[in-house]
VEXDREN-2710 file (C-alpha; in Angstrom, 1 decimal):
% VEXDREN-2710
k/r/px/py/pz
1/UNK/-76.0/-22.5/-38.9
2/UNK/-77.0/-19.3/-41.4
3/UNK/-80.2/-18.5/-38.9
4/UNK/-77.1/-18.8/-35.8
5/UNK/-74.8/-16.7/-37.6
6/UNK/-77.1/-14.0/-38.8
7/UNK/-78.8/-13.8/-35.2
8/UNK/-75.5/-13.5/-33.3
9/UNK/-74.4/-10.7/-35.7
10/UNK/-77.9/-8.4/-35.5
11/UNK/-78.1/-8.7/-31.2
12/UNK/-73.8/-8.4/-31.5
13/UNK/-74.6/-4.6/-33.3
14/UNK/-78.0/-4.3/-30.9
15/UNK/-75.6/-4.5/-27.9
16/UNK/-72.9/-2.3/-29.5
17/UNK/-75.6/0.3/-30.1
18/UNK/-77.6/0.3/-26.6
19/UNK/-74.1/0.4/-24.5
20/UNK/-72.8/3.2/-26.7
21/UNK/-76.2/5.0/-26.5
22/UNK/-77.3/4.5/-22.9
23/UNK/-74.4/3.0/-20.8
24/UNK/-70.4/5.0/-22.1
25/UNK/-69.8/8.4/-22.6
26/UNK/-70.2/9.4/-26.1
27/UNK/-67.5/12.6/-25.6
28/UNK/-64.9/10.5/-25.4
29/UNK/-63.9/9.0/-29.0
30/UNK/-62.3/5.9/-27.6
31/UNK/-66.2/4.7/-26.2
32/UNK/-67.0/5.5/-29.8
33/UNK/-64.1/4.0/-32.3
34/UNK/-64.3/0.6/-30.5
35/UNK/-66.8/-2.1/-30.3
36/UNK/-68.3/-3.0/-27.1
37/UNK/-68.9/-6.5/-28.2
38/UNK/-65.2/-6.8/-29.3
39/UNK/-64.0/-4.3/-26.7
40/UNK/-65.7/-2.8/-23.6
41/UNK/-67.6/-5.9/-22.9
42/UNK/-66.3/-8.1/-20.4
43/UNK/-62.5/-9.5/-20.5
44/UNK/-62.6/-8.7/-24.2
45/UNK/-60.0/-6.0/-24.3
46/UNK/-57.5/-8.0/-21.8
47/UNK/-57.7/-11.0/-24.2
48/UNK/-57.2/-9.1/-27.6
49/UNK/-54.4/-7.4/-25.9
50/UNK/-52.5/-10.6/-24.8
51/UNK/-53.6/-12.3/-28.2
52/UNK/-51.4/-9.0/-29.9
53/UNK/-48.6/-8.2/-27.4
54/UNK/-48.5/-12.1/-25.8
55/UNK/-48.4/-12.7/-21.8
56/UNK/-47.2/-10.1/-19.4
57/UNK/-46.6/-9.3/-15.4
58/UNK/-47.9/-5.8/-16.3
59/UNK/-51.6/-4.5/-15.4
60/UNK/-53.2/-3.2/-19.1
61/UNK/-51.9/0.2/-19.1
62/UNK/-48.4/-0.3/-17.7
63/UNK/-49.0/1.2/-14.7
64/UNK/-48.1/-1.4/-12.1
65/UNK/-47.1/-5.3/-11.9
66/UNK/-49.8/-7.8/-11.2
67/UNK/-49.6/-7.3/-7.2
68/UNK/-53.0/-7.0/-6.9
69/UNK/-54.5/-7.8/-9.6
70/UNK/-55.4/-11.1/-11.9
71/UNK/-52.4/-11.5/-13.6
72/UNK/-52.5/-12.2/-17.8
73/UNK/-52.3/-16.0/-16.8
74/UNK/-55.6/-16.3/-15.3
75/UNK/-56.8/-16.7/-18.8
76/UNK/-56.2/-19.7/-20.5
77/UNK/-54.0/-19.6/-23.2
78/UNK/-56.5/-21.7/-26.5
79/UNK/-58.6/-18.4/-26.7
80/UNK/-55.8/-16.0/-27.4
81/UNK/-54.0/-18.7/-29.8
82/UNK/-56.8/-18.8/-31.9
83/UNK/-57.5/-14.7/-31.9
84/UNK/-54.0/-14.0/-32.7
85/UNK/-54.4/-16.3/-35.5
86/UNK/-57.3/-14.1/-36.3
87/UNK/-55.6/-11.4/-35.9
88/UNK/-53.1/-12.7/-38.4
89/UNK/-55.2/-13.4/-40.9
90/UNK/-57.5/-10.4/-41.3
91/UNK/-54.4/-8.0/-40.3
92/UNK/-57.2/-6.3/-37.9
93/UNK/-56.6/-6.7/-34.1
94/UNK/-60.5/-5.1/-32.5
95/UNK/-62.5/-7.7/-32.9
96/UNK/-60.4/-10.6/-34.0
97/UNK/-62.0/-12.4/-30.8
98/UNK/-65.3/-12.0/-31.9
99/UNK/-65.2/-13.6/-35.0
100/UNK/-63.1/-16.2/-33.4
101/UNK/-66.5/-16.7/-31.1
102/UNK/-68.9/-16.5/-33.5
103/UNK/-67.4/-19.2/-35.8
104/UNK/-67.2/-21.2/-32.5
105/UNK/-71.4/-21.1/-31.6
106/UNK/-71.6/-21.4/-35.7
107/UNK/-69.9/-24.5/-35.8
108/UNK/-71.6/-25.6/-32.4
109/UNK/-74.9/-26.1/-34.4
110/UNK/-74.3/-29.6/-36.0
111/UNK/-72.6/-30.5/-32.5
112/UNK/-75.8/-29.9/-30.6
113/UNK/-77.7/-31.7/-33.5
114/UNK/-75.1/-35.1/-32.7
115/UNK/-75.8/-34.6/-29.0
116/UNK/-79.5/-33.9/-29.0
117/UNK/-80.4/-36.6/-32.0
118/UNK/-82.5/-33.4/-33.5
119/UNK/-82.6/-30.7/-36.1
120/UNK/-85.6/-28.5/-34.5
121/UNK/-84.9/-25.4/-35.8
122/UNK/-86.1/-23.2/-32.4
123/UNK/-83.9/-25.7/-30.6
124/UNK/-81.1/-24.5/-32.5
125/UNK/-81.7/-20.7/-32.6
126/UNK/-82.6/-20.9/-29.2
127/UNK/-79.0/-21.7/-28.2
128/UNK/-78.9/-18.0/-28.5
129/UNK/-81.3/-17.3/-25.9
130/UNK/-80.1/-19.4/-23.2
131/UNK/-80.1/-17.8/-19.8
132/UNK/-76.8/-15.7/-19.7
133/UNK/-76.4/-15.8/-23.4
134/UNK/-74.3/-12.3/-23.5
135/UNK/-71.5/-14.2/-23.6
136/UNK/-72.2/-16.3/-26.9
137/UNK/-72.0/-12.3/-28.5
138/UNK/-68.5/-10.8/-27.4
139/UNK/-65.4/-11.4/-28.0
140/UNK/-65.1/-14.2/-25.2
141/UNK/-63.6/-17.7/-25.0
142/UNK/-67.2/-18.8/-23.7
143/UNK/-68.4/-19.9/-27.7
144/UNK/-65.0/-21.9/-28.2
145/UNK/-65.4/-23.5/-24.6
146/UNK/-68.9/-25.1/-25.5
147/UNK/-67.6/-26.3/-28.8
148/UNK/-64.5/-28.0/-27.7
149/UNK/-66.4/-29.2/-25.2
150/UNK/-69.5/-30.7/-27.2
151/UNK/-66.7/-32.7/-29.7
152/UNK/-65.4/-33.9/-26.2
153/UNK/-69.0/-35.5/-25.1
154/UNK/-69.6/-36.1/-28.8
155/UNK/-66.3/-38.4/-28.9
156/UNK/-66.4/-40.3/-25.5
157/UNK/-70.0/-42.0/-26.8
158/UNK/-68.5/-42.9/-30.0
159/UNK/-66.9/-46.2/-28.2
160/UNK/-69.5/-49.2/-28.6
161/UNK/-68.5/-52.6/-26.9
162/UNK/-66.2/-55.1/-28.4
163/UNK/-64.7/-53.0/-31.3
164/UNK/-61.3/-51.9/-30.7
165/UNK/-59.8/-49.7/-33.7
166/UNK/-63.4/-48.0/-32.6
167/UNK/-62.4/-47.4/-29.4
168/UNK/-58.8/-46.8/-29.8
169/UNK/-59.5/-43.8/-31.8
170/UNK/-62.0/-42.7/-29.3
171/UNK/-59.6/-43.0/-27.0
172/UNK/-56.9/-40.9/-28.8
173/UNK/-59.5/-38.3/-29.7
174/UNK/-60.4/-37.8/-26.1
175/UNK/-57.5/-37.5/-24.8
176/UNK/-56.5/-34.9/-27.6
177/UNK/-59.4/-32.9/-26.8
178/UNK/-59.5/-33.2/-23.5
179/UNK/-56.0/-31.4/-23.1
180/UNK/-57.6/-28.9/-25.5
181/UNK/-60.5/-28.4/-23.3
182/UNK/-58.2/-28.5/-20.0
183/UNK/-56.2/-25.0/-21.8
184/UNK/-59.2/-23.1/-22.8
185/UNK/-60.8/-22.5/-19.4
186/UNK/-60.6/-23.4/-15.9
187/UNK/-64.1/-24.1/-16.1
188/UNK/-63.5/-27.6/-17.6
189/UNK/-62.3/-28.8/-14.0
190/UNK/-66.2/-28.7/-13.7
191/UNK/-66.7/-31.4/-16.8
192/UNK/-64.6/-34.3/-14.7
193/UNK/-66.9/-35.5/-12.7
194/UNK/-69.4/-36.0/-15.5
195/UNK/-66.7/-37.5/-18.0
196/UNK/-65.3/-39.9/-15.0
197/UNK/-69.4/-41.0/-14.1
198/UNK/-70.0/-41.5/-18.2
199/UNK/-66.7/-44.1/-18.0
200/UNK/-68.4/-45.6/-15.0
201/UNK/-71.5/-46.1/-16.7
202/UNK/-70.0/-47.5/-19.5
203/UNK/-67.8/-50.1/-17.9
204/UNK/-71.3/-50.9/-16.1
205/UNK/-72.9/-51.7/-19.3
206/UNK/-69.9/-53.4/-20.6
207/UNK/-69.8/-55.6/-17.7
208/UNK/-73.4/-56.4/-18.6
209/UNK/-72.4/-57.5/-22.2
210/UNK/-69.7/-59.7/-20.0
211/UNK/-71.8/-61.7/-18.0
212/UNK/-74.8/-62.1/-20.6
213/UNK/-71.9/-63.7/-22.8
214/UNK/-70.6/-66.1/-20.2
215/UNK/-73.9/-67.2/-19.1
216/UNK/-75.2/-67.7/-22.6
217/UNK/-72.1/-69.4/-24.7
218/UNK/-72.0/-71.0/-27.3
219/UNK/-71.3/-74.3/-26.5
220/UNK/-73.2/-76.4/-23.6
221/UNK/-72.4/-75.4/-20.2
222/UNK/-71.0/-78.7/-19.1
223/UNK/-68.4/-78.1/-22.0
224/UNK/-67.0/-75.1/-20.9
225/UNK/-65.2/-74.5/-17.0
226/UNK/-66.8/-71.3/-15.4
227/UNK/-65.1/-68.1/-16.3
228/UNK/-63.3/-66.9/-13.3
229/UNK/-63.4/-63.0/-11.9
230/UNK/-59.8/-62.6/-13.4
231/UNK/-60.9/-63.1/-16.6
232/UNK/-63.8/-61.0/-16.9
233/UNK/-61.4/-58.1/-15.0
234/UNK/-58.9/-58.7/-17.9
235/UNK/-61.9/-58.3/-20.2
236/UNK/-63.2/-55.3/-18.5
237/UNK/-59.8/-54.0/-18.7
238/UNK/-59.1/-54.9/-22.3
239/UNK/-59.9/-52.6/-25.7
240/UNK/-63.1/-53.8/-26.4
241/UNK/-64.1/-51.3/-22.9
242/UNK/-65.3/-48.1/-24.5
243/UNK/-65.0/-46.5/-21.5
244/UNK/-61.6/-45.5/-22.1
245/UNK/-62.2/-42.3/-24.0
246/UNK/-64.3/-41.1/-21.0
247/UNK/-61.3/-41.8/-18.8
248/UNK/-58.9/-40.4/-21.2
249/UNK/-60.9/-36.9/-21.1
250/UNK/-60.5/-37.1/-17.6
251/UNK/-56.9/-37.6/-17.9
252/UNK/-56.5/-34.9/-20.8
253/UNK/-58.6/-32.4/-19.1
254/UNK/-56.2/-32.8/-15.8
255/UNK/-53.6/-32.9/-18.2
256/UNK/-54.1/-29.1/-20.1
257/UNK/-55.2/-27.5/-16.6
258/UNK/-51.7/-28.9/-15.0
259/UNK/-49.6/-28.3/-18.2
260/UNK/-50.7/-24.5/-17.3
261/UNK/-50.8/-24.3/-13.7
262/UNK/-47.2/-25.6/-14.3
263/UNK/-46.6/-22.6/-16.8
264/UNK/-47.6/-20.1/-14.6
265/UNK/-45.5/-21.6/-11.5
266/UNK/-42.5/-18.7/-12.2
267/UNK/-43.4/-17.3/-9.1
268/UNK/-44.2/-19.8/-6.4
269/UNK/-46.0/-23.1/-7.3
270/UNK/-50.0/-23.0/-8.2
271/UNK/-49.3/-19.4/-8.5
272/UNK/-52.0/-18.7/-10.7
273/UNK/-54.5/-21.0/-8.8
274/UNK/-53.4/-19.1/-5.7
275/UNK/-53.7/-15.7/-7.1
276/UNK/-57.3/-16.4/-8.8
277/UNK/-58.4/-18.0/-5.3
278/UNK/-57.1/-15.0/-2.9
279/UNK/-58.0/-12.2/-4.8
280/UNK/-61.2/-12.8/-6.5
281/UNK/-64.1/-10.8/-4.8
282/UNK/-66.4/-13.3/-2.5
283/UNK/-69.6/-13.0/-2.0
284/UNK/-70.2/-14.8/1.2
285/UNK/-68.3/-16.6/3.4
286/UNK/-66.5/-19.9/1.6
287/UNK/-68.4/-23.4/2.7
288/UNK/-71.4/-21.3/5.1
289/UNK/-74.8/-22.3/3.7
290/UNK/-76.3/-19.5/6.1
291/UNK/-73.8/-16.6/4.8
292/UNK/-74.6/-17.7/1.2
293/UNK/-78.6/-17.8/1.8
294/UNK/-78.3/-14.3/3.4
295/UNK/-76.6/-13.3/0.1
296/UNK/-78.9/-14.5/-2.2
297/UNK/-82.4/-13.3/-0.1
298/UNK/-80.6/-9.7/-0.3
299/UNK/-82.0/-9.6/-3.9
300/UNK/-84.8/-11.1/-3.2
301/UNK/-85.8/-8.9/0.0
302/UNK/-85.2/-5.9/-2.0
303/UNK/-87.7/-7.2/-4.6
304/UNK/-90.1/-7.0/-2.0
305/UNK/-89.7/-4.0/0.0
306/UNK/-89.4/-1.8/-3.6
307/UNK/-85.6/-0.9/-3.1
308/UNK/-84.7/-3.0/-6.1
309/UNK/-81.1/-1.7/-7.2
310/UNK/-78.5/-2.5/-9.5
311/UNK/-76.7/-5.0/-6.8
312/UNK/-80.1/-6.4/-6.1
313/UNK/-80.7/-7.4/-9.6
314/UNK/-77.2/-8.5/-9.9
315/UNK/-78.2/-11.0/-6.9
316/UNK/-81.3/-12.2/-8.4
317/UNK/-79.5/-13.3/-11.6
318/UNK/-76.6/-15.0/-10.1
319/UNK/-79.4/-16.9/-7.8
320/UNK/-81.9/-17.7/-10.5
321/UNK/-78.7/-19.7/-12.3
322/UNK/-78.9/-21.5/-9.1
323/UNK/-82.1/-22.6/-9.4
324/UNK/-82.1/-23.2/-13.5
325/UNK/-78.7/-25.6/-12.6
326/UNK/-80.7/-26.9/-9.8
327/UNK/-84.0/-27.6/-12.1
328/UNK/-82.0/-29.0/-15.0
329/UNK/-80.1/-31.5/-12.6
330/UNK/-83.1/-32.5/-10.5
331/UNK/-85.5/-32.8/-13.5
332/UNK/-86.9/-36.3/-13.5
333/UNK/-86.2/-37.4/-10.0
334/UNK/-88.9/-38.5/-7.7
335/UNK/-90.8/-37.1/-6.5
336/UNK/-92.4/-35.4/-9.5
337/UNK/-95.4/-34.0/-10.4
338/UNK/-98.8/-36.6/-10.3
339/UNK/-99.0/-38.1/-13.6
340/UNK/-95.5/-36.2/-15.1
341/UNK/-93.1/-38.1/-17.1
342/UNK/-89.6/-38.5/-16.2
343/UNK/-87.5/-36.2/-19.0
344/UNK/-84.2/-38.7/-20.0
345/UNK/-81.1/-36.5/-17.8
346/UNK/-78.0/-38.5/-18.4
347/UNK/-76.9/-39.2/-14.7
348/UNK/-73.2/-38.1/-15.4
349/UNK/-74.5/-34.3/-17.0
350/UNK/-76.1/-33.9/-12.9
351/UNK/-72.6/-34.6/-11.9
352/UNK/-71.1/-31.7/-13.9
353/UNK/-73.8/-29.5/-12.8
354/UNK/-73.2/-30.1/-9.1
355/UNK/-69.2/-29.8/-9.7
356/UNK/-70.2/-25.8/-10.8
357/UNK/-72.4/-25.5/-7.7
358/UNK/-70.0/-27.3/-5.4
359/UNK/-67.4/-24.9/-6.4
360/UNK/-69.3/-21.6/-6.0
361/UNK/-69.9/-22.8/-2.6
362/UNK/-66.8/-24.2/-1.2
363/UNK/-64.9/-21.3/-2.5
364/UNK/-67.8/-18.1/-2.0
365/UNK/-67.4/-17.0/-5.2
366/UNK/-70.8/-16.1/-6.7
367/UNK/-70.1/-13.4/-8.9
368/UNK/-69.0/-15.7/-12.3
369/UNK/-71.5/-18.3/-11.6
370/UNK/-73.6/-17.3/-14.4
371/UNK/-71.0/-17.4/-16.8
372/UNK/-69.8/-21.5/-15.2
373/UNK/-73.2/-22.3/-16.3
374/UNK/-73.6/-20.8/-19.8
375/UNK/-69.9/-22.1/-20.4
376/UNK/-71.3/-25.7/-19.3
377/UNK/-72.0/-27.9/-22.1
378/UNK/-74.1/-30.0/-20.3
379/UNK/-76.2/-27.4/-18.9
380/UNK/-76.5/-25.7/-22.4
381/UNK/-77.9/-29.2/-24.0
382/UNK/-80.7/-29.9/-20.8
383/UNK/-81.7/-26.8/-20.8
384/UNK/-82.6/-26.7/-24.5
385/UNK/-84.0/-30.1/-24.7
386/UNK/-86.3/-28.9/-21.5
387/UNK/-87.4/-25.9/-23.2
388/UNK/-87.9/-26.3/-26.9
389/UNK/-88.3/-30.1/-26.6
390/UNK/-86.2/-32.5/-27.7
391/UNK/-87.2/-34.7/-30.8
392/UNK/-91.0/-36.1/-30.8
393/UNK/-92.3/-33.7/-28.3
394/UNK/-94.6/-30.8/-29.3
395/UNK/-92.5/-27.5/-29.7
396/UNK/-92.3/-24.7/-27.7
397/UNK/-94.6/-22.4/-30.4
398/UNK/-97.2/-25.3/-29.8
399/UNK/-98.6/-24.1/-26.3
400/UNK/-101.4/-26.1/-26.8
401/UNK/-100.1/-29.4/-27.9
402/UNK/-97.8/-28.6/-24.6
403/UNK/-100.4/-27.8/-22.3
404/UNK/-102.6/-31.3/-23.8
405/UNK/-99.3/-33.3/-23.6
406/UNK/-97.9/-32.4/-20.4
407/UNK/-100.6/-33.0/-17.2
408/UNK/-102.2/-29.9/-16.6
409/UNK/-100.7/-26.9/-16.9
410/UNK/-97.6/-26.6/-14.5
411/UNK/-95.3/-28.4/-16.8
412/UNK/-96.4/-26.4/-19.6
413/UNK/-95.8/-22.6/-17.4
414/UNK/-92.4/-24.3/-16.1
415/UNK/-91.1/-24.6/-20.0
416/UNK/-92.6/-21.1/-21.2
417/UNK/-90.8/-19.2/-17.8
418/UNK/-87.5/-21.0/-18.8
419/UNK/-87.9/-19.5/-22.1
420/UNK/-88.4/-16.0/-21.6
421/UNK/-85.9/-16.4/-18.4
422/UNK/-83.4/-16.4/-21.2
423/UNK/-83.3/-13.3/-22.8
424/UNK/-85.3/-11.8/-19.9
425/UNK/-81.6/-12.6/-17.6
426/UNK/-79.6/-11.2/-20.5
427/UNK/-81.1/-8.1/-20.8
428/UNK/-80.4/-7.8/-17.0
429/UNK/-76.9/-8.2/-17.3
430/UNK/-76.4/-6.2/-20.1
431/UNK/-77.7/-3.6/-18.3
432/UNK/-76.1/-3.8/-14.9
433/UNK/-73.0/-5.6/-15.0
434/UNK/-70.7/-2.7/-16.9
435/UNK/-72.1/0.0/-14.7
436/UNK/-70.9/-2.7/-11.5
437/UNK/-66.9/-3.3/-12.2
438/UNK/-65.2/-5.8/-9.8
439/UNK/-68.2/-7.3/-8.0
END
């Protein structure tokens, strides 16, 4: 947690210092006085204002109503909660978000140690150089995301078969955090899928327990009738399922994303849905898989021809988060590399994944896709196990135990480009995205 801390503050100021040397305007004071982590970066400055001055119809400077723009209620309303408790606190309004975040991927640390079964000190600090990582260091609701998130996952396989106070606190817990989740971002409609598979998987195995019980009792079979499917349906049903805090994060996610869509309905019902939806800026054309490859090989082609520009590195990005969702979902499927070992992906984290992708496609909305997957919990735990290994495999700093482990050498090169992918990807978008507003 002190190596997290300490790293997020020293590539915080880095940012601060490139941006305001290479990227604003020193002549004008205001580029200077504030931040660009806690400011310039991102939606930082819309969320400290609504965390000071609370929710309005008004663009930032007064200047118009939200006609045409995303009004104040696109964001959800746990981030600016917390940073006008900051705020409150520390009397000091610039960068109350940030600290807000970096307390959130501080305390994240011992969640991805639960989750992961491991205390590898590079898996840890490499949470910081995930692909996309930018946002773990402003003032963004990204941190707090992944941590509410992580207790989430951390709580629905807490349940174990057959206790019920066990699972009734689960259950309580998950449907508490769940709402939690559900008013912090949008992005959690993406975590369903995965939670409602988990309960699915669950009740599988607790069906399993069922039948081994009724075909093994206690007393000779002659003694006792046959158990009918009613009863074993009452059974599945009962408390002793721990299932149930999977299906109450479900249930609580849907829950916070409808108590706000309800919020936000002043105007005409779904309004904020509506709004996001219509005036977000789309890439390519919503549900065509020809118009979205024609987007993506736009980078690409430009990479070959030697007309690489600012868009065209934008592309390659939001396509290379593509492929590391893609790799981190399809990672241990057949048909795998000769002699490989299948790496253990929980079936239900693929389902999440795919939610992200689904999404990006069916709507044509490209442009945030890198931010879906650093704010995915699930993609943020694979991709770290994959990289720096989870616990009993060689680290990543031990490239020849890796290459000696893993057959040959392409497993090995597939870990080592993953790594540097990360702050490789970062750099990128530190360096184009605030010279690229509203793509």
């Amino acid at each position: 947690m002190v190596a997290v801390f300490c790293l997020n503050i020293i590539v915080s100021f880095s940012i601060d210092y490139l941006w305001g040397k290479y990227v604003f305007n020193p002549e004008n004071p205001a580029y200077i006085t504030f931040r660009s982590t806690c400011y310039w970066s991102g939606d930082a400055r819309t969320l400290t204002r609504i965390a000071l001055y609370g929710y309005s119809d008004w663009f930032y400077d007064l200047s118009h109503r939200h006609i045409t723009d995303l009004p104040d209620r696109s964001w959800w309303p746990v981030f600016p909660v917390l940073t006008a408790g900051m705020i409150a606190l520390t009397g000091n309004g610039q960068c109350s978000g940030w600290w807000v975040n970096l307390i959130a991927v501080t305390l994240l640390v011992p969640v991805i140690q639960a989750l992961t079964k491991t205390r590898r000190l590079s898996l840890l600090i490499g949470l910081m150089f995930i692909p996309f990582s930018l946002w773990l260091y402003i003032g963004m609701a990204e941190g707090v995301f992944l941590l509410f998130s992580g207790l989430l996952w951390l709580v629905c396989l807490q349940g174990q078969n057959g206790i019920r106070r066990r699972n009734l606190a689960a259950g309580i817990g998950a449907l508490l955090l769940g709402m939690l989740v559900g008013l912090t971002k949008p992005n959690s409609l993406a975590l369903m899928p995965a939670f409602l598979v988990l309960a699915i998987m669950q009740s599988a195995e607790y069906l399993k327990v069922i039948l081994a019980a009724d075909c093994n009792p206690p007393l000779p079979t002659a003694q006792l009738p046959t158990p009918p499917r009613r009863h074993r349906l009452l059974r599945l049903l009962s408390d002793d399922n721990p299932a149930w805090a999977s299906l109450l994060a479900v249930v609580g996610i849907a829950l916070g994303n409808g108590l706000w869509i309800y919020q936000t309905s002043g105007y005409y019902p779904f309004y904020v849905v509506m709004v996001q939806r219509t005036l977000w800026f789309k890439q390519f054309r919503a549900g065509d898989l020809l118009s979205m490859l024609s987007y993506f090989y736009g980078g690409v082609f430009q990479t070959f021809t030697n007309t690489l520009d600012d868009y065209g590195l934008v592309r390659i990005v939001r396509l290379t988060a593509v492929f590391m969702a893609g790799g981190m979902m399809l990672q241990g499927l057949r048909p795998r590399w000769p002699g490989s070992a299948a790496r253990p992906v929980p079936l239900y984290a693929r389902f999440s994944l795919l939610a992200v992708l689904t999404l990006m496609f069916s709507t044509g909305q490209a442009h945030a896709i890198n931010r879906y997957m650093m704010g995915n919990i699930f993609f943020v735990v694979l991709y770290l196990q994959y990289v720096y290994g989870a616990e009993g495999e060689p680290p990543l700093w031990r490239l020849r135990a890796i290459l000696r482990r893993e057959p040959g050498t392409f497993g090995a090169l597939l870990r080592i480009a993953a790594f540097w992918l990360g702050p490789l990807l970062t750099l990128i978008v530190m360096a184009t995205e605030p010279r690229l507003p509203g793509i």
